[in-house]
C-alpha positions as CSV (number, residue, x, y, z in Angstrom):
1,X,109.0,115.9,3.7
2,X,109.6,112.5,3.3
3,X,112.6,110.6,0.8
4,X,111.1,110.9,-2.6
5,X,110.1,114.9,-1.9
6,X,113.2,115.6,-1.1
7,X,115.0,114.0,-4.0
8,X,112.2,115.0,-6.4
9,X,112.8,118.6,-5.4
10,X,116.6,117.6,-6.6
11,X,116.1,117.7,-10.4
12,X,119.8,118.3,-11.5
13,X,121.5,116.2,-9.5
14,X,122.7,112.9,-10.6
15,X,122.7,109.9,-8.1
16,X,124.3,107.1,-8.1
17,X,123.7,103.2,-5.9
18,X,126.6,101.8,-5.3
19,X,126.6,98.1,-3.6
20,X,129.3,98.4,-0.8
21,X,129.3,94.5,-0.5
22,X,130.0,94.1,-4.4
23,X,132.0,96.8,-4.7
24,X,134.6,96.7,-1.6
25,X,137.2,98.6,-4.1
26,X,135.4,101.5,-4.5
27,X,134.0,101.8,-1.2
28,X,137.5,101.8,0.5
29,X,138.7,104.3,-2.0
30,X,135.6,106.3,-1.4
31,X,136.5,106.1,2.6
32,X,132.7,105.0,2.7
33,X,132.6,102.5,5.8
34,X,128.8,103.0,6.9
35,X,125.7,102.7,4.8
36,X,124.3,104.7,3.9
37,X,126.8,106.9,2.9
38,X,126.4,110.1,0.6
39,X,128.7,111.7,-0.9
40,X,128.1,115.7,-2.8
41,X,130.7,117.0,-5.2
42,X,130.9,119.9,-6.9
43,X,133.5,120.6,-9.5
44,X,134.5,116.9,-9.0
45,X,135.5,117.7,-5.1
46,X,133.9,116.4,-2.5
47,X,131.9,119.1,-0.9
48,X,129.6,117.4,1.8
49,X,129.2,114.0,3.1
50,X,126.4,112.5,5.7
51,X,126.9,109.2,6.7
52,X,125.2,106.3,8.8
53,X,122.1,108.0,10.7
54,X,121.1,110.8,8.2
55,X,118.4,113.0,9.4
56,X,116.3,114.2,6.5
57,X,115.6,117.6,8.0
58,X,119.3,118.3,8.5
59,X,120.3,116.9,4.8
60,X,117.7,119.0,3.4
61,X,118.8,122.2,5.1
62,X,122.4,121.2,4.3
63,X,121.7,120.7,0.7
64,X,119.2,124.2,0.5
């Protein structure tokens, strides 16, 4: 499964691209200090988070 699969297979979820090098603000209040970073809430918590080397077929499984 490659990147677009896997986020087309996603329909609900909202995404969002956040510039780390425009936004250093955010990104320190986010703890993000590797890219990429992402970041799953749920009930506005954070509930997951996969950072720097992200393996597809782990994120996928994680996220199932």
């Amino acid at each position: 499964m490659n990147n677009l699969e896997l986020i087309s297979e996603i329909r609900d979820w909202i995404f969002h691209y956040i510039d780390t090098t425009q936004s250093l603000e955010l990104a320190a209040q986010q703890l993000v200090f590797a890219v990429p970073t992402l970041i799953r809430y749920i009930d506005e918590k954070e509930a997951q988070r996969f950072s720097r080397n992200v393996d597809l077929s782990e994120l996928e499984f994680a996220l199932s």
